[in-house]
KEGU-971196 format. One record per residue (C-alpha): z, y, x. Coordinates in steps of 0.05 Angstrom, whole numbers. Each point is the difference from the previous one (the first is absolute). Layout:
// residues N
SITE       pz       py       px
SITE        Z        Y        X
...
// end
This chain:
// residues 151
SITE       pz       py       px
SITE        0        0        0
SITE       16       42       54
SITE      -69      -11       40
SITE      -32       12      -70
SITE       33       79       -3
SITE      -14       16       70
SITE      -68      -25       -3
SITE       -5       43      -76
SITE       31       60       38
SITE      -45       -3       62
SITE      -69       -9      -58
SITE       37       61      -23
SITE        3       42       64
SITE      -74      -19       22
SITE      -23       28      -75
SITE       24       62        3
SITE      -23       17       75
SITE      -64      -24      -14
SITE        5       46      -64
SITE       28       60       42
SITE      -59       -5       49
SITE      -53      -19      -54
SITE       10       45      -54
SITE      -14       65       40
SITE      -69      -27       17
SITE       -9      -15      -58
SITE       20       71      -26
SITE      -46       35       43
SITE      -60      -39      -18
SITE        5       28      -67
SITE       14       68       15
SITE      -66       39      -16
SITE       21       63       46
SITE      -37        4       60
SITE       42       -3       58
SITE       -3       82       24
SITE       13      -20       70
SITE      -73      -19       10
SITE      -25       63      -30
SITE       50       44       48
SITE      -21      -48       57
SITE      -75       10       -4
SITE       22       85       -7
SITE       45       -9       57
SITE      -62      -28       40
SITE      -53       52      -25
SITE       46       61       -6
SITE       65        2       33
SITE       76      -15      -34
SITE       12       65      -26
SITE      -63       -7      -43
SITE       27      -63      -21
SITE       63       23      -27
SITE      -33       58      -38
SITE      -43      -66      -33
SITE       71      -38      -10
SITE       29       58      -51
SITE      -63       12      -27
SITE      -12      -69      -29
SITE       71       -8       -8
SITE        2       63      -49
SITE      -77      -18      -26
SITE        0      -74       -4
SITE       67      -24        1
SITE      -25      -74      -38
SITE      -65      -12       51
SITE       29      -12       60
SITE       71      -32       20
SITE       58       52       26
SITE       49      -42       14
SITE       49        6       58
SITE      -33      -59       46
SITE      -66       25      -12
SITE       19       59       55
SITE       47      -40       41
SITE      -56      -48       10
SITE      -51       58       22
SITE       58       20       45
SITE       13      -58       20
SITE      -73       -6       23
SITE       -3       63       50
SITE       69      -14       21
SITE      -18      -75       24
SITE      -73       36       30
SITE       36       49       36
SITE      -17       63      -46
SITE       71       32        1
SITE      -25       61      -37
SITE      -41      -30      -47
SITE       53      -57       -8
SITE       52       54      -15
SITE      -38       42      -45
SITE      -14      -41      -48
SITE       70      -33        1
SITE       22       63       -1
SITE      -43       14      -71
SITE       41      -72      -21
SITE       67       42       10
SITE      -30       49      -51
SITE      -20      -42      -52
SITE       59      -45       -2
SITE       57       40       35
SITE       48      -51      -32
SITE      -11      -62       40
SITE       32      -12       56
SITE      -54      -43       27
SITE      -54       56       10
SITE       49       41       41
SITE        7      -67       48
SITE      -70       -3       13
SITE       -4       75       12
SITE       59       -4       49
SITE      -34      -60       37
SITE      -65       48        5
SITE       36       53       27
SITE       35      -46       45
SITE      -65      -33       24
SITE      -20       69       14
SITE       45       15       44
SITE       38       52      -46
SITE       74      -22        1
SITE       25       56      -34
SITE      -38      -12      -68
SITE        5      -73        4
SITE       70       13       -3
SITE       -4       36      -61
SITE      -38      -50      -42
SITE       36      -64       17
SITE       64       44      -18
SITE      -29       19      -67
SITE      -26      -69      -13
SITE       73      -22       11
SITE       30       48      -46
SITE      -45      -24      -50
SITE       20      -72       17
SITE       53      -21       41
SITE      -17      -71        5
SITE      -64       18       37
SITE       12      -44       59
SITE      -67       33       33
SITE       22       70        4
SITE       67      -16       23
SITE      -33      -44       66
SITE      -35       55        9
SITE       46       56       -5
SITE       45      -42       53
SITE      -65        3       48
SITE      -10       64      -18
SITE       65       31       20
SITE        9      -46       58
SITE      -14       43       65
// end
């Protein structure tokens, strides 16, 4: 009987990650916004950052149901110049995220690793603090805060 619960329990566990990793896919491929970080992505390419942030709050105030706003949209873009060595780029358009969605503690992380990766200890600072504030139990900002302030 015992063997019999476990083996119910681990059926269980396996269900509900597969469900926790699944249903987001799944999610997405329904969604009928466009994703806007390859629109800001080719304007980024043909006409600079700034021109793509000007085209972020435009459709965002124009055509708020086309294309998909949502916080990881811009921490992916980010996420892109940041990992192909375009700190300004990188920290432009996370720092557009901060904007948008000056709430989550997660898009002040990213913009504190930018800075960081940057070179610009003194604003890196800042975000992982604010990112704490706005959630203690971010693990991330505190490592970083400790390597931060180390001299």
């Amino acid at each position: 009987m015992r063997l019999f619960v476990l083996t119910l329990v681990m059926v269980a566990g396996l269900f509900a990650a597969t469900m926790a990793v699944w249903v987001p896919d799944v999610k997405a491929a329904f969604d009928p916004r466009r994703p806007i970080t390859e629109t800001l992505s080719a304007t980024i390419a043909s006409s600079g950052v700034d021109a793509a942030v000007k085209q972020y709050h435009d459709f965002k105030t124009a055509q708020p149901t086309i294309y998909n706003f949502d916080e990881n949209e811009l921490n992916s873009l980010g996420y892109r110049f940041l990992n192909g060595r375009k700190f300004n780029d990188a920290i432009r358009i996370l720092q557009l995220n901060v904007e948008a969605y000056p709430q989550s503690s997660n898009v002040y992380d990213s913009l504190g690793e930018a800075y960081m990766n940057d070179g610009n200890k003194p604003l890196a600072i800042a975000n992982y603090e604010k990112s704490l504030q706005l959630n203690p139990k971010n693990r991330n900002a505190v490592v970083y805060l400790q390597k931060l302030n180390a001299p």
